[in-house]
N, C-alpha and C positions, 0 to 999 in steps of 0.2 A: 194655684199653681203659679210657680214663678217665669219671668222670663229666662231665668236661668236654671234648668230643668235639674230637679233633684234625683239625677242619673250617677253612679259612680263613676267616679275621677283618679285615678290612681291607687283605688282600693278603699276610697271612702265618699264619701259625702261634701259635694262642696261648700254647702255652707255650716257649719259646728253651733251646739249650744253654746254661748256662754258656761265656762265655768272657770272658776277662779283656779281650780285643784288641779288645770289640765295645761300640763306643760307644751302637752306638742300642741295646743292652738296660737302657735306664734303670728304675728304677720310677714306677708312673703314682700322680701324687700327687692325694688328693683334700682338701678340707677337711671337715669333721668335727665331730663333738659331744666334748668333752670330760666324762668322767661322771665327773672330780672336781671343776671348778667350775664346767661348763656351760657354756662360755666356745668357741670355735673353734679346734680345732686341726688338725696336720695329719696324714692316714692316707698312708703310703707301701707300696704293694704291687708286686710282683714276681711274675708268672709264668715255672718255670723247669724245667727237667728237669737231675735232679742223676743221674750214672749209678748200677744198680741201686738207688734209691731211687723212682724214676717221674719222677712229674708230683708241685712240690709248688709253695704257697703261701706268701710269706715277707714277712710286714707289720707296719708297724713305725708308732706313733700317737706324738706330740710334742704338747704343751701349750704354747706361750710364755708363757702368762699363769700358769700353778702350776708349770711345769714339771715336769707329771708325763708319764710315755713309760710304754710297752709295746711289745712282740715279740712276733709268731707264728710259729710256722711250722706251717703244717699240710699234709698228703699231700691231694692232687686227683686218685688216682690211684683204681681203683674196687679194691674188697677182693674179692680172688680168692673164689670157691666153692670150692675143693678145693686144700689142701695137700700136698707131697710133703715124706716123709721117707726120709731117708736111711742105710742102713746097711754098715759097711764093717767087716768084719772082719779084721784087720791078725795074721799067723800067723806073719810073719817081719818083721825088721827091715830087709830087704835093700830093699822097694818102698813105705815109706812114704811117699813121695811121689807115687806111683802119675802117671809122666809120661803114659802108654798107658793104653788104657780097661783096667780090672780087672772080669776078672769074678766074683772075689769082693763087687763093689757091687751092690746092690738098688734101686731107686726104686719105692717104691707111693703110690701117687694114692688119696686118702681123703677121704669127705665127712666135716666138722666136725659134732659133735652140739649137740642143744639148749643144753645147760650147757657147750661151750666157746666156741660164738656168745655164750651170756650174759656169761661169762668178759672176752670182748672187746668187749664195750658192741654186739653186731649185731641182736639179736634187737627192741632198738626204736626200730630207724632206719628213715626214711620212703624206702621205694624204689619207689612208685609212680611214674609217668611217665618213669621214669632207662629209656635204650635201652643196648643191650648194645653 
């Protein structure tokens, strides 16, 4: 679930598949401050879902008067509580591809510690009022 709830918004979906063939997923342009010489320019955003990447952000600022720009992209996706790793022991070269489930594979589900939330910038991001 993202932090930005996949609730309808004006009769669809906030964030859209990519597709090439779909004319109305434009981005919504807004006008703007330029904070290199304070002058109006224009902010171009896009909400979109890229597959296994989530929900992301992708914005883009123009100047006509300096012509200075910028790029974002950022995930709007929320940051799981628990990780899985994976391990696979490979004893023969014959199923390295493993087409069928192999049960030489493990999956364990592990809560992250203090110092590797620190690690990832988590431990001082504001998540009061965010719903799950």
């Amino acid at each position: 679930m993202s932090v930005i709830a996949e609730e309808n918004v004006r009769g669809g979906s906030v964030f859209k598949e990519i597709n090439a063939d779909d004319e109305d997923s434009q981005p919504t342009e807004i006008e703007s401050l330029c904070m290199n010489c304070y002058q109006n320019g224009m902010t171009r955003i896009l909400l979109t879902k890229i597959p296994f990447f989530k929900e992301i952000i992708i914005s883009s600022f123009t100047c006509p008067n300096c012509s200075w720009s910028n790029t974002e992209i950022q995930s709007a996706g929320r940051i799981q509580d628990q990780g899985i790793t994976y391990t696979l022991n490979v004893k023969s070269k014959q199923n390295i591809y493993a087409p069928d489930p192999d049960p030489e594979m493990t999956t364990e589900k592990y809560t992250r510690t203090f110092e590797q939330n620190e690690d990832l910038g988590l431990n001082d991001m504001k998540t009061e009022g965010y719903q799950e």
